[in-house]
Every structure is written in C-alpha cells, then in structure tokens.
N, C-alpha and C positions, 0 to 999 in steps of 0.2 A: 296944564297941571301935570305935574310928572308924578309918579306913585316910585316910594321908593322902595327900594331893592339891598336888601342885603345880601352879602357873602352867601350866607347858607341858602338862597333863593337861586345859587347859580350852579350851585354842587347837583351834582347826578342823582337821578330819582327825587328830586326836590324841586319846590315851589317854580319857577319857569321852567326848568327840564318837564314836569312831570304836566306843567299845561299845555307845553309843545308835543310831546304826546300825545295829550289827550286830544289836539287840536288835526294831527296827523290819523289817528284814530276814525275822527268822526267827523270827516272836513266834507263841507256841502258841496263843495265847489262841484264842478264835471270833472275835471281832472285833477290827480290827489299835489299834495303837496309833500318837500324833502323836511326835513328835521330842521335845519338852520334856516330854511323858509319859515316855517312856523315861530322859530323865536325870533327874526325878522320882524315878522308882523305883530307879535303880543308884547316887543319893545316899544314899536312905535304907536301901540293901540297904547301899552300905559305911562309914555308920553317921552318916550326918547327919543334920539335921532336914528337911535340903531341898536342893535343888541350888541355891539363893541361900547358905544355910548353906556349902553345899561353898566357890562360889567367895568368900565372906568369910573363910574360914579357909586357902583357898590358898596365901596368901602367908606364913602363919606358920610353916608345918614349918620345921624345920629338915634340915639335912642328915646329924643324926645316925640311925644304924638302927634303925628302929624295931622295937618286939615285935610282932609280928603274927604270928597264926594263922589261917591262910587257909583253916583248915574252918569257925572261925567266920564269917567273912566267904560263904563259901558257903553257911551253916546261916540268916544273915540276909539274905542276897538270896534264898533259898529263904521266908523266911519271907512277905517284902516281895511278889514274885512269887504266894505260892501268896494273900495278901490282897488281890491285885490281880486275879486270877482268880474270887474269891468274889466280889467286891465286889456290891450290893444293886443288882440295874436290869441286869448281864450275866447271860449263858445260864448256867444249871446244869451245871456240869462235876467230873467226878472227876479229880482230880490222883495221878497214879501219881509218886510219890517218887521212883523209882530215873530213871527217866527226865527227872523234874526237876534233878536232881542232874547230871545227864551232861549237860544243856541250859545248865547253868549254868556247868560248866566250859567250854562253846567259849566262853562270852563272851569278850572278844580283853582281859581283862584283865591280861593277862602287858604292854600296850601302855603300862600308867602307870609313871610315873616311876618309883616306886617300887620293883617290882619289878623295873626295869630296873637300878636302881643296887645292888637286893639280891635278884637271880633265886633266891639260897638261899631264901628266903621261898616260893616257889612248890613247893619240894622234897616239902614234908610234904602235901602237896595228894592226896588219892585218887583213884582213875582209874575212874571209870563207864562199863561198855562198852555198846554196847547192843547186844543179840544179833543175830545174821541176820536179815532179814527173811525173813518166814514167807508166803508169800501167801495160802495159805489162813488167815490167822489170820480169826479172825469180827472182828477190830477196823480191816481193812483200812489204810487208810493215816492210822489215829490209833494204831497199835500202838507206834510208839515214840517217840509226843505225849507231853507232861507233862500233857498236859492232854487229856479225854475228854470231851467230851458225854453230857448223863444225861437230855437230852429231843431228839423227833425223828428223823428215820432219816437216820444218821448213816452208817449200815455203806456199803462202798464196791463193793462186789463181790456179786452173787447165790449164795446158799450155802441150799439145801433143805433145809438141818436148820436153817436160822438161826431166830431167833424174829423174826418181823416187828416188833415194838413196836419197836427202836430200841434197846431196854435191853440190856446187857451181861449 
C-alpha cells in the first residue's frame, strides 16, 4: 500500500520535511540519523521505493479519496524503523513494539495532504500510551525507548540489586 503524497508534502517546513524533522529530532536509535536518512526511511515506511520514488509519483495522485489503512501504514514504518535499527555495523539493540508503536504515532503525520483533505482516515488509528514513568525502573531513561541497548552499561541510575553487566 503506498499512501499518497502530494507536491505540497515535499516543499520545506511541510508534511515529509517537517516529519523528517521531527524523526531527526527524537530518533530512538544509539546513534542519530542525517536528514535525507530520515526521508529515506518514512518514504519507504509509506510505501515507496525511495524518497526519489515518493517525489516522481507526487504529482500523479489525484484528488480522489483514497483507501488507506493507517494501521498498515504504521505496521510498515514499524517495519522500515525496527530494519533500520538492526541494520549490520549499528549497536545491538532490543526493540520493545509497544513503545515503537506509540513513537510512531507522534510522527507529525496527520501534516500530509492527505489526511488533511480526509482526517477520517486517521480515525481508525490506535492509541499507544505509554505508562508513568517509573524511576526506579532498572531501564532508566530507555524505559519508554523503542529501542534498548543489549551491549554496554547502559542503566542510568545506581540500583544495588541491579546486575552490573548492562543486560536487562
């Protein structure tokens, strides 16, 4: 399923710019991402081959409504995301779903055209909370990361029962 993209979705301070942003912004990963990485990956999360792909097909939509399921669309930027975190040469990390999920709904994707002209599309969308913060959690301030490190001392706070290895 490809979610389509308009013109005005590609211009500056607007709908992909402004989620690639946000995606640079507040990227789980260990190590950050560039700006043309991020629209990289939220091309291929809403179903392109690339973000050259996206803006070659920009101008074709049309203005009729399209079918979109916007759980698929967060199951393949989930997908896109949690392959970009594995990727072969980055740190070993555990990916906690439920908090990917709720990382993926702030993306400021409500900002593309499309759901502006069909906000009903957004409706069926489920809502990830993510619970209190816990201070004593032993996961410290990766508790409601999508993403964990699984090598290194990572924990953020001193805790006498902790196990020092770094492992969860």
């Amino acid at each position: 399923m490809i979610l389509p993209l308009f013109p005005a979705d590609l211009e500056r301070h607007r709908g992909m710019k402004k989620a690639a942003r946000f995606l640079i912004k507040t990227w789980p990963g260990l190590k950050p991402i560039m700006h043309t990485q991020a629209l990289e990956l939220l091309a291929k999360g809403l179903g392109y081959r690339s973000y050259s792909h996206a803006t070659q097909l920009a101008s074709s939509w049309t203005d009729a409504r399209p079918d979109i399921d916007i759980n698929l669309i967060d199951w393949s930027l989930s997908h896109v995301l949690s392959d970009e975190f594995r990727k072969p040469g980055k740190p070993s990390v555990s990916i906690n779903l439920g908090n990917l999920f709720a990382y993926i709904q702030t993306i400021p994707l409500h900002d593309l055209t499309v759901f502006k002209r069909f906000p009903e599309l957004l409706e069926r969308r489920n809502s990830f909370q993510f619970p209190p913060h816990d201070a004593q959690s032993p996961f410290g301030r990766y508790q409601h990361s999508a993403v964990i490190p699984l090598a290194g001392d990572w924990r953020t706070h001193d805790n006498d029962d902790s196990d020092e290895s770094g492992q969860p």
